[in-house]
C-alpha positions in Angstrom: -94.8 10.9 30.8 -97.2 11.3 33.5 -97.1 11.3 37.3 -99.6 10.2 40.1 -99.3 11.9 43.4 -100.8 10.1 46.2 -101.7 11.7 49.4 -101.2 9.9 53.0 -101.7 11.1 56.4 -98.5 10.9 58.8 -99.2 10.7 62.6 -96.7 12.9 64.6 -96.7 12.4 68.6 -95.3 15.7 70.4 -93.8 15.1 73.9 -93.3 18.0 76.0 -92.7 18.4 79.6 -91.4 21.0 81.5 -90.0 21.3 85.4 -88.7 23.6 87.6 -85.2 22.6 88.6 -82.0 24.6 88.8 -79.8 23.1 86.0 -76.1 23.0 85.3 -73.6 22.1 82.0 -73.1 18.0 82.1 -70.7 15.1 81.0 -74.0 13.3 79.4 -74.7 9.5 81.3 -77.9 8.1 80.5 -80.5 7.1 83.2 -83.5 5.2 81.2 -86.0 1.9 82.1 -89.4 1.4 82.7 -91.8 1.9 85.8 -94.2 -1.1 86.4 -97.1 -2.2 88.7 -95.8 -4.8 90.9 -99.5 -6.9 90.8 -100.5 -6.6 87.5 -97.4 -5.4 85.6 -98.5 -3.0 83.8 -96.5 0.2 83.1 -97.1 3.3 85.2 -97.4 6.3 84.0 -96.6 10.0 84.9 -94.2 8.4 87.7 -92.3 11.7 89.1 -88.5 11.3 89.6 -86.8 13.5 92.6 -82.7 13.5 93.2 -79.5 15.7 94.3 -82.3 17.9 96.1 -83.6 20.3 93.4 -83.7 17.8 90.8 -86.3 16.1 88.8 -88.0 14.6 86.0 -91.1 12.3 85.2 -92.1 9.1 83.0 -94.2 9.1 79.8 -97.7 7.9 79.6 -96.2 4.4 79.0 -94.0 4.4 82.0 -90.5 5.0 80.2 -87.8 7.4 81.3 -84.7 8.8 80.4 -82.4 11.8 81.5 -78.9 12.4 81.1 -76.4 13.7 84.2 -72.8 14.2 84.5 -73.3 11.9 87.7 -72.7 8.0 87.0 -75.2 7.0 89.6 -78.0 8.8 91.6 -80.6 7.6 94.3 -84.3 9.2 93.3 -87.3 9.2 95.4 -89.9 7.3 92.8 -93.0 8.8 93.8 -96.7 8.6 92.1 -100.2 9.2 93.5 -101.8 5.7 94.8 -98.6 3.9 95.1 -95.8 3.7 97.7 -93.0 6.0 97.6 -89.7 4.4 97.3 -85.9 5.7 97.2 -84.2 3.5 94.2 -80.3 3.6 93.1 -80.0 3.9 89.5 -76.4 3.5 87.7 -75.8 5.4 84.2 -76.5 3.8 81.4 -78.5 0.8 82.3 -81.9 0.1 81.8 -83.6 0.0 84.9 -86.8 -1.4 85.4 -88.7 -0.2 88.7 -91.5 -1.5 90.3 -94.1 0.4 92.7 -96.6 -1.3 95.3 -100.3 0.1 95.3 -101.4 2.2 98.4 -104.8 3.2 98.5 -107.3 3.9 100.9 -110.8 4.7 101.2 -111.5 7.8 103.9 -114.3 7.2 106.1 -117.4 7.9 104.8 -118.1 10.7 107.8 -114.8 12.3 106.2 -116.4 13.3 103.0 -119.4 14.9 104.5 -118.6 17.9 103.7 -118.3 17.4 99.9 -121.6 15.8 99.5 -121.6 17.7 96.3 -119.2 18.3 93.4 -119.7 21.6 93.0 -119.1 22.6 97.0 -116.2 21.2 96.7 -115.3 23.3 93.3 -116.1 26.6 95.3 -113.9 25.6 98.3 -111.2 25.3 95.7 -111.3 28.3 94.3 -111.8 30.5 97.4 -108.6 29.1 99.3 -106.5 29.3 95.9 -105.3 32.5 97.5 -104.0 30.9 100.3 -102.8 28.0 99.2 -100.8 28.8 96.0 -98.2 32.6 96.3 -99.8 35.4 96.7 -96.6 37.4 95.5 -94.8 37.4 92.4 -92.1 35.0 91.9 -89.5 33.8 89.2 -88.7 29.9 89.2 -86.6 28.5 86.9 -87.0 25.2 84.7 -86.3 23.4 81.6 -88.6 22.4 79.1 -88.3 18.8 76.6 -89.8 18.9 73.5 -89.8 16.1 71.5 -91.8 15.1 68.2 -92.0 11.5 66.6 -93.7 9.8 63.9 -94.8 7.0 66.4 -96.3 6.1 69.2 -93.4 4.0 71.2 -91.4 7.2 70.4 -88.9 5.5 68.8 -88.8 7.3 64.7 -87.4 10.7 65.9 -87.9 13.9 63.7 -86.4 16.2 66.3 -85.7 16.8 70.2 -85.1 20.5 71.5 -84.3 21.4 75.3 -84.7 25.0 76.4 -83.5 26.5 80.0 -85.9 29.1 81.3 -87.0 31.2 83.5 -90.6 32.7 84.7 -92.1 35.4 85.9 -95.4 33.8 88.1 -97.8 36.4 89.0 -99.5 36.1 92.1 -102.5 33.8 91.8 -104.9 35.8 93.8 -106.2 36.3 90.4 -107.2 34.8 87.4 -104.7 34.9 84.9 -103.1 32.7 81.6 -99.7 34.7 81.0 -96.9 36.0 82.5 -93.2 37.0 81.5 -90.7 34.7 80.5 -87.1 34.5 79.5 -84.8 32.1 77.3 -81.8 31.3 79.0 -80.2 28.6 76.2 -82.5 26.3 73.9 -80.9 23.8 71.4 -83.0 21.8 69.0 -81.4 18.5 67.3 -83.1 17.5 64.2 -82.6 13.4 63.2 -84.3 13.7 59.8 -84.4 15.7 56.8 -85.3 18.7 57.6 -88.2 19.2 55.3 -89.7 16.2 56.6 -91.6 17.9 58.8 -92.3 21.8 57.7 -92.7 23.3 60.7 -91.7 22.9 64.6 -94.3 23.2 67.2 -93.8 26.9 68.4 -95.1 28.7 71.5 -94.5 25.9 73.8 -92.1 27.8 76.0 -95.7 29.6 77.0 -97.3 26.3 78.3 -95.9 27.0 81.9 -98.5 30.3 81.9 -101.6 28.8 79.8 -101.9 25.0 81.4 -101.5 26.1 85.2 -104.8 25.2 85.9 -105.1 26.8 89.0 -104.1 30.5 87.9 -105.9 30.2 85.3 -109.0 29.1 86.9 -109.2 26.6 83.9 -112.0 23.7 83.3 -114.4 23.4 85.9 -112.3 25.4 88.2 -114.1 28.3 86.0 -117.3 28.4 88.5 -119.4 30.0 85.7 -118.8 27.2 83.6 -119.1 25.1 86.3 -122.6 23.9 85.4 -121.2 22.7 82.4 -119.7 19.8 83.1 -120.5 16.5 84.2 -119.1 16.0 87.6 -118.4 13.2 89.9 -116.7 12.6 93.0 -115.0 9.0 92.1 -112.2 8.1 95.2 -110.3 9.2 97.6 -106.2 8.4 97.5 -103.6 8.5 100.4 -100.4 9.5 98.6 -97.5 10.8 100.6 -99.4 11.0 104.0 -102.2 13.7 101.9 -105.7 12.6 101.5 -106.8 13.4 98.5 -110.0 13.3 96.2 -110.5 12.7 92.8 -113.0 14.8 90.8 -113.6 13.6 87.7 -115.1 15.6 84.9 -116.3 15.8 81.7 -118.2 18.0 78.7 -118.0 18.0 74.9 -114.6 17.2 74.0 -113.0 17.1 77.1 -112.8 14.7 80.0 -110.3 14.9 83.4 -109.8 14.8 87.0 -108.4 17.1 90.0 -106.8 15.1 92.6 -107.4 17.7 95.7 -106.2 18.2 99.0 -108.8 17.4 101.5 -107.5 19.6 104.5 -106.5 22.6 102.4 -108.6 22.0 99.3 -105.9 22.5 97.2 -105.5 21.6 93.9 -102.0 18.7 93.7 -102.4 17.5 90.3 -105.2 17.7 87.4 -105.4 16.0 84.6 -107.2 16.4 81.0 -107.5 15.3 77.2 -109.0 17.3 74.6 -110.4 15.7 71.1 -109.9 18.0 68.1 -109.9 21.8 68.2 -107.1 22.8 65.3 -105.9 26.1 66.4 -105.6 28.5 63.2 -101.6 28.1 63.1 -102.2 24.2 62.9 -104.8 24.7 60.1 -102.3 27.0 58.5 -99.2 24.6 58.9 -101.6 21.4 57.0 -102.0 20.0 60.4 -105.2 18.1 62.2 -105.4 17.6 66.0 -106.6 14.6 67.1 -105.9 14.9 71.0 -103.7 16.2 73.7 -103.5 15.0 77.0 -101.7 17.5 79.5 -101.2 16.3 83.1 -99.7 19.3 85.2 -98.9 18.8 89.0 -98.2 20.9 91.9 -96.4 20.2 95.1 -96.3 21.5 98.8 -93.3 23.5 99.9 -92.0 24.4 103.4 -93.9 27.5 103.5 -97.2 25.9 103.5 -98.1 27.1 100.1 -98.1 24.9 96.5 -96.2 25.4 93.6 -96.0 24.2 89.8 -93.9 21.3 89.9 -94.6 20.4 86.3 -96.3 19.6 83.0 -96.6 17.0 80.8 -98.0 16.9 77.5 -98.6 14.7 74.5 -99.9 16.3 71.3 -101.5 13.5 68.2 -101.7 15.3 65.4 -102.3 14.0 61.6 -100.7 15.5 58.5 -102.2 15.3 54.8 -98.9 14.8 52.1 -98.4 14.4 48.8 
């Protein structure tokens, strides 16, 4: 009696987002739909999600959302860069779908004189950073979602896990990629056999510290490494009365954009996707990464000075088993 063991690759999408907001124990009502261009109706992504005035949450690359709240209905301010804000009603378990109107607008050519080149425009960047983002240490507060699927509409679940926490920020008058943090409560709910996938992906809770572009001085906000990469000065966006630019850029494996202030120069949201690059751990676990995309934003507070708002991120991987 013989066997044959074949092997297969199984695709797992990781979903993870985190954001600041001060959080409380719930009655759970669902608040899901889908966000949609109201020309071409398409779905929208990264759509940010603003109610009950510290609260806050974003859509997926595809444009879908859904939160839970003790609350059976809440008005959110539906905001996204290049399209109108709007404040929508949305009752508890409905599906809503929402539908934003394009506003964008081309500054003046004299405007831009001043960024005549992409790497100018780098350096002023970097030199205001201590000005625009705190120059003290502070602790902020958050949760983080963590979702994996096998997948790509995220529908076949393998596990969900939400964790309250909070962080120390160090002052970003320097470069940095860590700081403290602390778990307040974290809860993981499995939907399949456990051994289905062998391990979780660990040392999210860190992705607050290593993806803030702007502490970190990551990508071409690195000046040395500047040089590096293919840079080009695409548009210019009003969004929420800010004019901002978009820098794309581009070297190897990775490709992005920084959408930045034009008055202050500072840095409101960057975006990038990386091909490959299996960290040891993945190699170790039997995993292959195929991309991630992470799209972290910052927003203006009263004091003049920006802050993390929040990250998203979406992992590919491929698994090899028999």
């Amino acid at each position: 009696m013989s066997c044959l063991c074949m092997k297969k690759n199984i695709f797992l999408l990781a979903l993870i987002s985190f954001q600041p907001l001060f959080c409380q124990e719930f009655i759970r009502n669902d608040f899901k739909g889908v966000v949609l261009d109201t020309n071409s109706n398409k779905a929208i992504p990264f759509v940010h999600f603003t109610y009950a005035n510290s609260k806050g949450f974003t859509s997926n690359e595809k444009g879908v959302f859904h939160i839970v709240d003790s609350l059976k209905s809440i008005q959110v301010k539906v905001s996204c860069v290049g399209y109108k804000t709007k404040l929508i009603t949305l009752n508890a378990n409905e599906n809503h779908t929402l539908y934003l109107e394009k506003n964008i607008e081309r500054l003046n050519e004299v405007e831009l004189v001043y960024v005549n080149q992409e790497k100018e425009l780098l350096k002023k960047v970097v030199e205001n950073i201590p000005l625009n983002y705190p120059n003290q240490n502070e602790t902020i507060t958050g949760v983080i979602h963590e979702g994996v699927f096998v997948d790509s509409l995220f529908l076949d679940t393998i596990y969900n896990a939400s964790y309250k926490i909070a962080f120390n920020k160090l002052d970003y008058t320097k470069k940095r990629k860590t700081g403290n943090l602390s778990l307040t409560k974290g809860e993981a709910k499995f939907h399949k056999i456990k051994d289905s996938i062998p391990t979780i992906f660990y040392g999210v809770l860190h992705s607050v510290h290593s993806n803030d572009l702007v502490m970190r001085r990551y990508i071409p906000l690195n000046l040395k490494k500047a040089g590096n990469y293919k840079l080009n000065i695409k548009d210019t966006l009003l969004y929420d009365n800010l004019k901002l630019i978009q820098l794309d850029f581009e070297h190897d494996n990775i490709r992005g954009n920084l959408l930045i202030d034009s008055k202050s120069y500072a840095v409101a949201r960057g975006d990038y996707w990386l091909e490959g690059e299996t960290s040891a751990i993945e190699r170790l676990k039997g995993f292959e990464r195929k991309e991630r995309h992470y799209s972290v934003h910052y927003d203006k507070y009263a004091d003049n000075k920006w802050r993390l708002k929040y990250i998203y991120f979406l992992g590919r991987y491929a698994k090899k088993i028999g």
